[in-house]
N, C-alpha and C positions, 0 to 999 in steps of 0.2 A: 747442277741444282743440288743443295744440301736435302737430305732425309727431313723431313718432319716427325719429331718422337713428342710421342704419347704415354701417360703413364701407367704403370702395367700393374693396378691394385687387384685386381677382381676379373670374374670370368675364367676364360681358356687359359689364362696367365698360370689362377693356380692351379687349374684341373690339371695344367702339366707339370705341375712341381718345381718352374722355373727357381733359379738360385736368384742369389743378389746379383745386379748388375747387365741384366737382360732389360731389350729396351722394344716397346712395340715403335715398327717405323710405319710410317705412309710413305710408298716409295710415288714415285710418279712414274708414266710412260713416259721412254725414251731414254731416262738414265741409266749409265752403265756402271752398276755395284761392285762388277770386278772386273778389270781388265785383264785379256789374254797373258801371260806370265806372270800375274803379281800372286802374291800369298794372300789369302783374305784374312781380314785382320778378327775372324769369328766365324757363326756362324751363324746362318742366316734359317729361319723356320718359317715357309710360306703359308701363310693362311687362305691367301684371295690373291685373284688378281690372274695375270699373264706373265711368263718369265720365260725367256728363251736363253740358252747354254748350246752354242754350238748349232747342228741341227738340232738338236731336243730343246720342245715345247711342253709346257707345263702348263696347265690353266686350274683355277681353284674348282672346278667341276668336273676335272678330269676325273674317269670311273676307277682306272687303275692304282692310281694315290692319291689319297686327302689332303693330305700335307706335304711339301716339297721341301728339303734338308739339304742346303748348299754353303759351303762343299761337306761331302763325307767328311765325318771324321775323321777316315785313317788320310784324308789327304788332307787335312788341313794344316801342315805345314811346308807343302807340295807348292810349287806355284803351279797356276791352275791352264791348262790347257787349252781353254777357252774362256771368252770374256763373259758375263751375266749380266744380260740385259733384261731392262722392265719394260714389257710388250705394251702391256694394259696395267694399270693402276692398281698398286699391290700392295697387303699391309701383312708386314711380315716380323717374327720377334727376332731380335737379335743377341746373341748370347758369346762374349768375348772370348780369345782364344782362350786368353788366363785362368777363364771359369771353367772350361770344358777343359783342359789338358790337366787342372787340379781335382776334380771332382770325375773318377772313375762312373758314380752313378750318374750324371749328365750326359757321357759316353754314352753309355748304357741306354738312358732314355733316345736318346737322339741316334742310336740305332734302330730302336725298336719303333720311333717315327717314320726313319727312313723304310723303314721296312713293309711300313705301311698296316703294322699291325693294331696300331692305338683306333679305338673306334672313334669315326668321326660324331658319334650321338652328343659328345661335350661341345663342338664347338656352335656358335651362333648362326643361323638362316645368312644364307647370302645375302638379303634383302635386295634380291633381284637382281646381282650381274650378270650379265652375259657376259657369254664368252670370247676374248679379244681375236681381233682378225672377221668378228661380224660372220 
């Protein structure tokens, strides 16, 4: 099933300072965004939703990180160890390898995502998901 993109004028878009060429997706459950060996062709910033890598489960309410950052940066020319599956229905930005390995400060932010340190007060109310797996 192909992504559905949305276009990324306003909101969380620019509160993160996204570059050109970033695209908000609606992923669906069940599809798999990256399979076990391939390179991703980007990188992916979860907003919502359910995402499973391997054992590791991610959900957009999870307490420990707000935002899910797949793959790190320093692997994103790695192929990836595990496949990246949408558990529960997820809308996530995506931002090309092209943009991030030319703009040192998009590294930069998408560490500081990963890290969990950006506060979540900028992004929008869940408008009531719950958590996938019920």
């Amino acid at each position: 099933m192909k992504p559905k993109s949305e276009n990324t004028a306003a909101g969380v878009d620019e509160e993160l300072g996204l570059y050109d060429g970033e695209q908000r997706l609606g992923l669906r459950a069940g599809q798999v965004l990256i399979y076990r060996g391939h390179t991703a062709p980007g990188v992916f910033v979860f907003l919502s939703g359910c995402v499973r890598s391997g054992a590791r489960v991610w959900r957009s309410n999870d307490a420990y990180q707000s935002l899910l950052v797949v793959p790190e940066v320093s692997a994103l020319d790695s192929p990836l160890p595990e496949s990246v599956t949408i558990e529960d229905d997820a809308t996530a930005l995506f931002v090309p390898r092209s943009v991030v390995l030319r703009e040192p400060s998009m590294q930069k932010l998408l560490q500081i995502i990963a890290s969990g340190r950006l506060s979540p007060t900028t992004l929008p109310a869940s408008g009531g998901e719950t958590p996938c797996g019920d």
